[in-house]
N, C-alpha and C positions, 0 to 999 in steps of 0.2 A: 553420814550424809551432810552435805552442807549447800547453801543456797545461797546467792548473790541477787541484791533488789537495785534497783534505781527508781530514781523518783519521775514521774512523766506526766504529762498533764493529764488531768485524770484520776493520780493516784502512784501507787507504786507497780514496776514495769519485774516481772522476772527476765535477771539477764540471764544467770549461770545456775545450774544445778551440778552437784557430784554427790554420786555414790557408787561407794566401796564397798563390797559385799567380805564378810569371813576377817575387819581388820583393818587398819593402814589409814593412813590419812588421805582423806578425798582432796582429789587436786581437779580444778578448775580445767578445760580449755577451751582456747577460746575460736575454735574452730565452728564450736556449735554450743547451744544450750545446755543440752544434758549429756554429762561423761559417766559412763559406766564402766565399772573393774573389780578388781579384786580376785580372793577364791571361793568360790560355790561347791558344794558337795554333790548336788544332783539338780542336773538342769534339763529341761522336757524343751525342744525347737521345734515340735509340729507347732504349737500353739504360736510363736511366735509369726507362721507364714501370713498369716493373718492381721497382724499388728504391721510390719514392713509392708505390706498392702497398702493398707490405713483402710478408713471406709468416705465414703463421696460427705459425708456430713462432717469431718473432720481434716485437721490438717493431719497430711503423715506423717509416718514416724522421723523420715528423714528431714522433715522442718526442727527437728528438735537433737537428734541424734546422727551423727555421721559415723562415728567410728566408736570402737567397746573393745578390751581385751579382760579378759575373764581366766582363770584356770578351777580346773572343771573336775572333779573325782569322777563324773558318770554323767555323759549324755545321754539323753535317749533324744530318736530323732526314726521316724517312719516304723515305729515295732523294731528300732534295733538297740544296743547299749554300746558304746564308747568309751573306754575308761583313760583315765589320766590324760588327758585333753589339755592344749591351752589352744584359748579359742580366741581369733581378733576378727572381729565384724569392722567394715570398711563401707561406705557407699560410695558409690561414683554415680555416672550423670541419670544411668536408667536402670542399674543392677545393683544389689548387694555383692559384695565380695566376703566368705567366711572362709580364713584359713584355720587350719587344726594343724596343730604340730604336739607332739610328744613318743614316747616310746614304742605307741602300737598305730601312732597315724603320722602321716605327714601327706598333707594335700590341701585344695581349696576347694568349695562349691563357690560358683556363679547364678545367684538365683536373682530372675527377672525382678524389677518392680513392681511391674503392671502385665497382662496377659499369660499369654497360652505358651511365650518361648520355654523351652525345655532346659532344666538347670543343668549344669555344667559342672562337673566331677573331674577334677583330676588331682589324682592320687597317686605317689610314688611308693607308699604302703598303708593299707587299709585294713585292721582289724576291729571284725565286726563281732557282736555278740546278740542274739535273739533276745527279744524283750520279755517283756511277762507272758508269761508261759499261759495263761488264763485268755490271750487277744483270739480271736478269731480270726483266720486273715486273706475273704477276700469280701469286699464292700464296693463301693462305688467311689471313682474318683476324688481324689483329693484335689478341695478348691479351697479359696481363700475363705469363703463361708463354712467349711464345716471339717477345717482341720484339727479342730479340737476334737470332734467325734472321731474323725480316724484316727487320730492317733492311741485311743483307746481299745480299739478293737484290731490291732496287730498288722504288717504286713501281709501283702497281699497282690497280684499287678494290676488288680484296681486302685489299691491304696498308694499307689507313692505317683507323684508328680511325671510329667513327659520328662525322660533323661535322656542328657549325651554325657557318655561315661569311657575314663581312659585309667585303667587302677595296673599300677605294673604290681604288685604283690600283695595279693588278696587271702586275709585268712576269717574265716568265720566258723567261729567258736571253735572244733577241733577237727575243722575241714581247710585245705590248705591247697 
């Protein structure tokens, strides 16, 4: 990790933040405050829907962060697992943009900023794998408030967000 300050009236100001997960030297950009990257071995994305939200008593995520590339041994994301992922998170004016690219995905989701729009899947190959096998999997809608509980207690079509979805080769787990 490394951090960039500037002096400003008042005191000292953070300009830049970096970290590197799994290694590497953190490099600065200067597109935004905080740059995130590296390799991760196991990364959980319900909890984050939450965070990219932000909440009314704070600034959001994307005041600090605009873009992240990460390579990933294992997502999990809505009760499913992902493996050998690299993942680049992007924002633009009112969406996230997450593409996945490696051996068993190649696609992007479109997930909203703010409201009710239904995220956006498209995927040229999508292998999925079931999560823990212990989740339960039908509860009540996934919202910005309480995506860390769903994501504990398994898929389900209460559990996963409004989608528009376009996947041309879909395999999950040893269904094809």
């Amino acid at each position: 990790s490394a951090f960039a300050f500037e002096t400003a009236a008042g005191g000292e100001r953070l300009t830049h933040a970096a970290v590197m997960f799994g290694g590497g030297d953190p490099a600065y950009a200067d597109n935004q405050l905080l740059y995130v990257g590296g390799r991760i071995e196991h990364l959980r994305l319900d909890g984050w829907q939450a965070l990219l939200a932000g909440s009314k008593s704070a600034r959001p995520l994307a005041y600090y962060l605009h873009e992240a590339k990460l390579d990933v041994d294992r997502i999990d994301a809505l009760g499913l697992s992902f493996h050998k992922v690299s993942l680049t998170l992007a924002k633009t004016a009112d969406h996230w943009q997450l593409a996945f690219d490696g051996p068993n995905t190649d696609g992007a989701v479109t997930v909203p900023a703010e409201g009710a729009e239904p995220w956006n899947l498209q995927f040229k190959r999508l292998r999925v794998d079931d999560g823990d096998e212990s989740a339960s999997a039908d509860r009540g809608p996934v919202t910005a408030g309480n995506a860390d509980a769903a994501a504990s207690t398994g898929i389900g079509p209460g559990s996963i967000p409004a989608l528009k979805a376009s996947i041309d080769e879909l395999n999950w787990g040893d269904r094809h």
